[in-house]
C-alpha positions as YAML, in Angstrom:
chain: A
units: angstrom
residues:
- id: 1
  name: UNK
  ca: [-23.59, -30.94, 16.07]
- id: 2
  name: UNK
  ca: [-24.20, -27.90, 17.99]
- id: 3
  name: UNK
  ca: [-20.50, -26.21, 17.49]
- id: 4
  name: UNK
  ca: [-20.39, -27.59, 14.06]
- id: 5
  name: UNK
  ca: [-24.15, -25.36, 13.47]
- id: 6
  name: UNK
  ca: [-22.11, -22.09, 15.00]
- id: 7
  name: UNK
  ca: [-19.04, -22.68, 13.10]
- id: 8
  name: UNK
  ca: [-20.96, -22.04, 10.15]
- id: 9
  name: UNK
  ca: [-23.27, -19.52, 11.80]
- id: 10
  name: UNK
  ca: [-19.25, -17.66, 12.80]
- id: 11
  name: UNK
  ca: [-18.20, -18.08, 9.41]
- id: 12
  name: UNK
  ca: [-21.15, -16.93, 7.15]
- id: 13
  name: UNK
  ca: [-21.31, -13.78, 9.61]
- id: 14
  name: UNK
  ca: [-17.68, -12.91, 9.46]
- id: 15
  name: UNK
  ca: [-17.35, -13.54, 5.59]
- id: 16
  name: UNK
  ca: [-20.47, -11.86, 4.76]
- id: 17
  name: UNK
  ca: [-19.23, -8.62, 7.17]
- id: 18
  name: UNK
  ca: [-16.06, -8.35, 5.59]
- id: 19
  name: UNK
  ca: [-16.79, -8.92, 2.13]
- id: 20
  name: UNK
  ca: [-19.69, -6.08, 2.84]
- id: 21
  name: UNK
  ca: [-15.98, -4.24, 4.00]
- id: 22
  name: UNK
  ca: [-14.35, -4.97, 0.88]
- id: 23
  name: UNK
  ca: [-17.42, -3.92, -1.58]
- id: 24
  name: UNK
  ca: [-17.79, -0.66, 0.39]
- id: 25
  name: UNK
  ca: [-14.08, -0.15, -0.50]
- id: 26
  name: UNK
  ca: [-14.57, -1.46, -3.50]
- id: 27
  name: UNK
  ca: [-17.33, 1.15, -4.48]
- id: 28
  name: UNK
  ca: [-15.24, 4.02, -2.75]
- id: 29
  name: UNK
  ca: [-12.65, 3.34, -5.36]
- id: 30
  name: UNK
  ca: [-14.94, 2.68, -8.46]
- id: 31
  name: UNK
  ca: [-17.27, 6.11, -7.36]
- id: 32
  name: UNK
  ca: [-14.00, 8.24, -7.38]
- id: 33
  name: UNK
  ca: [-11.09, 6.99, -9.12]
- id: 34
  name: UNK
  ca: [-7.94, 5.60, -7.74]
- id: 35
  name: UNK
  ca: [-6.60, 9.18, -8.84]
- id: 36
  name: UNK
  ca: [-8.77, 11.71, -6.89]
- id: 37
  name: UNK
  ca: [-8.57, 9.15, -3.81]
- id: 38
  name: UNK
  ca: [-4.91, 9.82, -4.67]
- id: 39
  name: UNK
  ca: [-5.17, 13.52, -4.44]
- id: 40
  name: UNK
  ca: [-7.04, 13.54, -1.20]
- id: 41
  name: UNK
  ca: [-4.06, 12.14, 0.44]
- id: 42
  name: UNK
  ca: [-1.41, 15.46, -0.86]
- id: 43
  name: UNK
  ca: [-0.29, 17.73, 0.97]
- id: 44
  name: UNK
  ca: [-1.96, 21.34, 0.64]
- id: 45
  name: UNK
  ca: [1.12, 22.53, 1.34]
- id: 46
  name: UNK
  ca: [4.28, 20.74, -0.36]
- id: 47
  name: UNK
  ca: [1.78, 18.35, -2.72]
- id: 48
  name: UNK
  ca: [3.53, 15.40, -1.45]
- id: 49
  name: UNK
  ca: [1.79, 12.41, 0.12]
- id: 50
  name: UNK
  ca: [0.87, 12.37, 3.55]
- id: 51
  name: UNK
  ca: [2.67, 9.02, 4.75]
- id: 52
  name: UNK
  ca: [1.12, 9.37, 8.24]
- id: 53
  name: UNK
  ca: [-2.45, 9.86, 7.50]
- id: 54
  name: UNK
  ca: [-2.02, 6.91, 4.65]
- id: 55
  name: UNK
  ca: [-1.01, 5.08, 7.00]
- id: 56
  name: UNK
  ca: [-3.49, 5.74, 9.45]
- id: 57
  name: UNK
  ca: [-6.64, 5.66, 7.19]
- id: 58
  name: UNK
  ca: [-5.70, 2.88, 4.72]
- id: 59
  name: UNK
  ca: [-3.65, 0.38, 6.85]
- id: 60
  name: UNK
  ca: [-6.16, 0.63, 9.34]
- id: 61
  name: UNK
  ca: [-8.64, 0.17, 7.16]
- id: 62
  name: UNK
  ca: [-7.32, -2.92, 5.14]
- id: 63
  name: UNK
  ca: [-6.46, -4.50, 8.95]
- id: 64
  name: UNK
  ca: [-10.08, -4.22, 10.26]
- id: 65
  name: UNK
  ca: [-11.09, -6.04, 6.47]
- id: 66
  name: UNK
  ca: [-8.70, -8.71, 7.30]
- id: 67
  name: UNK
  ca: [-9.64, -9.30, 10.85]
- id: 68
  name: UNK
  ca: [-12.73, -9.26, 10.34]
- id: 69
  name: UNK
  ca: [-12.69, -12.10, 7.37]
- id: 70
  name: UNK
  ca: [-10.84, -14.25, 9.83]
- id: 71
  name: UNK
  ca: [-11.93, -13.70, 13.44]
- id: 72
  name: UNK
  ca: [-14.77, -16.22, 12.63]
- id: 73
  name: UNK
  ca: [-12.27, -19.41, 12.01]
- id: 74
  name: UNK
  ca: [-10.98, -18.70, 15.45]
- id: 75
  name: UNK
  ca: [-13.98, -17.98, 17.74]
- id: 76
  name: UNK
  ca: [-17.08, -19.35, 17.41]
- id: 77
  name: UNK
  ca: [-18.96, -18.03, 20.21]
- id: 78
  name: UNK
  ca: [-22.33, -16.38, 19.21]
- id: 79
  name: UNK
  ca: [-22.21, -13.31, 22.16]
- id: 80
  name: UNK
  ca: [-18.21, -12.82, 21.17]
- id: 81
  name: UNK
  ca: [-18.73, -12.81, 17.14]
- id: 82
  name: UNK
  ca: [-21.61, -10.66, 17.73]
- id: 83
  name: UNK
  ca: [-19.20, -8.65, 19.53]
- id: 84
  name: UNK
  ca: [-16.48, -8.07, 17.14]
- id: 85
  name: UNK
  ca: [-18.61, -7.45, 14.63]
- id: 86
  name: UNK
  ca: [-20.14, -4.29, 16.44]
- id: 87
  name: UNK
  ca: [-16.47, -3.46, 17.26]
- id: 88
  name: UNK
  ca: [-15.46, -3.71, 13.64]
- id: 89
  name: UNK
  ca: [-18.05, -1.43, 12.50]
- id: 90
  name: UNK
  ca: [-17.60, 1.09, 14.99]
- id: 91
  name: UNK
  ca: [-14.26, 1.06, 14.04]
- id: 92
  name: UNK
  ca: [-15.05, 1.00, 10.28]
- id: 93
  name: UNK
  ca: [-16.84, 4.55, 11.04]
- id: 94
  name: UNK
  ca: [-14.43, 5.61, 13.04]
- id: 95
  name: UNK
  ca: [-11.73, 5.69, 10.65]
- id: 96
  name: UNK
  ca: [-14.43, 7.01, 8.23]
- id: 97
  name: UNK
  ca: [-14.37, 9.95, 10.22]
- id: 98
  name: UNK
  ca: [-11.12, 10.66, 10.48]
- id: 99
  name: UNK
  ca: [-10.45, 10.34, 7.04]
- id: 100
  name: UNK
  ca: [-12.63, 13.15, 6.26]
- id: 101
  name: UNK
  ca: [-11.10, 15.51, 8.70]
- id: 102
  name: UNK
  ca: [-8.14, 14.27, 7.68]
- id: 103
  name: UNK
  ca: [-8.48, 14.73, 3.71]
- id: 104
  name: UNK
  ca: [-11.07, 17.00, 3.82]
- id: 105
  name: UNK
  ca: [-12.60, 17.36, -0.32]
- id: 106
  name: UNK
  ca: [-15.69, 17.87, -1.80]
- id: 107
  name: UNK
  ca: [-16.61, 16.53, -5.34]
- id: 108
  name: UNK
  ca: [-17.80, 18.69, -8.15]
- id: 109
  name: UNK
  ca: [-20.13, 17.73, -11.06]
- id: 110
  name: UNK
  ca: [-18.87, 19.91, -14.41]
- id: 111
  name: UNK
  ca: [-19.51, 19.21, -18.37]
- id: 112
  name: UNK
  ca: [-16.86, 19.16, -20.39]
- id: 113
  name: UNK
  ca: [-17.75, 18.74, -24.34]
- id: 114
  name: UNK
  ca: [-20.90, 17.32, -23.45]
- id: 115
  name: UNK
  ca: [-19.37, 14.54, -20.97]
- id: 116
  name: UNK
  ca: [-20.27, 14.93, -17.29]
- id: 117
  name: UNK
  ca: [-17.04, 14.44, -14.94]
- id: 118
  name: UNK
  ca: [-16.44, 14.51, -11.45]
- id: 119
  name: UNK
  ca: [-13.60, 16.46, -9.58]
- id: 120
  name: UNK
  ca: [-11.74, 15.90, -6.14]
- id: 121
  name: UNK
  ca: [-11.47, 19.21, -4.86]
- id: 122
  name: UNK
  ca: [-9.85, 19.85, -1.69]
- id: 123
  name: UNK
  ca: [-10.78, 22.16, 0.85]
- id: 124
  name: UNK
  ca: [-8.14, 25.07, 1.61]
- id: 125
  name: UNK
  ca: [-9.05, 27.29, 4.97]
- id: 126
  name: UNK
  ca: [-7.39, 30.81, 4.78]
- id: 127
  name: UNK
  ca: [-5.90, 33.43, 7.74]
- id: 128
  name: UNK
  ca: [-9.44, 33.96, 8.52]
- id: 129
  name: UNK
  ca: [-10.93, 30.54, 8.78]
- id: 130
  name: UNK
  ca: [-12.80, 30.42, 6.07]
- id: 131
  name: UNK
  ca: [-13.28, 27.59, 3.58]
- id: 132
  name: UNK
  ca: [-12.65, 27.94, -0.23]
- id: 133
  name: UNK
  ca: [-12.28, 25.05, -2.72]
- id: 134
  name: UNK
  ca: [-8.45, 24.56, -4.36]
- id: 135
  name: UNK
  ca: [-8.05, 22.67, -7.46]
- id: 136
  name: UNK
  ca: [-5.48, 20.91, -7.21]
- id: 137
  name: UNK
  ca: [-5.36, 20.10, -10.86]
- id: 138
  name: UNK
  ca: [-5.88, 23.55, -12.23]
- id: 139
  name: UNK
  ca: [-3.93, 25.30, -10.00]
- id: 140
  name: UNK
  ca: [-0.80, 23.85, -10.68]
- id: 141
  name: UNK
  ca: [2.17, 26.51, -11.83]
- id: 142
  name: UNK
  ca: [2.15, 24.41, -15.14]
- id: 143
  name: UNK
  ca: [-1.69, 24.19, -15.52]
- id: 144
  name: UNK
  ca: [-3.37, 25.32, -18.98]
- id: 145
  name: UNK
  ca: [-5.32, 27.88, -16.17]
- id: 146
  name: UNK
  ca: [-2.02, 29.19, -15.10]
- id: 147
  name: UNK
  ca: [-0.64, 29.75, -18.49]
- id: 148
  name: UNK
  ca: [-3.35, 31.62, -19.70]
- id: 149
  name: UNK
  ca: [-4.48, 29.01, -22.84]
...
């Protein structure tokens, strides 16, 4: 009766953390936009994708979701679940924070006809160190901006 009670206690605790996970994600990607997510993972430099810190930030990411929606169907123990989950968090923030420094951006509000929007812009240091915003959209050689239109 007793391990039957904290198999259910395990698996309401690690379904309900993870699918917390997964909605976080879930809102990251609905707030933003698949694309500007997209964006924050270019290179500055070449504007190709950064395969490392993709891997890094997003693997990492979807592998803490997944262990943490199954690590309740194979320990049941109240002290270790209770454990994992503060692990799993601290590691949630953790890669959190290294995305950021990572694929550093800040988000701008602007109208256009009317219609708010918001743009992923990154942030470009110079020689001296200091921070400017780069479009990446509007600063592309074949940009309406760059033409002159």
């Amino acid at each position: 009766m007793i391990d039957e009670r904290q198999q259910r206690i395990a698996w309401i605790f690690g379904l309900g953390l993870g699918a917390a996970f997964l909605f976080l994600d879930g809102m990251l990607i609905a707030h933003f936009g698949t694309e500007a997510i997209l964006d924050r993972c270019r290179s500055q430099v070449t504007g190709k994708i950064r395969l490392l810190g993709v891997f890094t930030v997003l693997l990492s990411r979807i592998m803490i979701d997944a262990f943490v929606l199954t690590f309740s169907f194979y320990y049941t123990e109240p002290n270790i679940v209770a454990w994992f989950g503060l692990v799993a968090i601290v590691l949630q923030v953790a890669v959190r924070i290294t995305a950021d420094r990572y694929f550093p951006f800040t988000t701008v509000v602007h109208e256009d006809n009317g219609v708010k929007k918001v743009r992923s812009l990154r942030v470009k240091k110079d020689e001296g160190g200091d921070e400017h915003l780069a479009d990446p959209i509007n600063s592309a050689p074949d940009s309406e901006a760059a033409i002159g239109a």
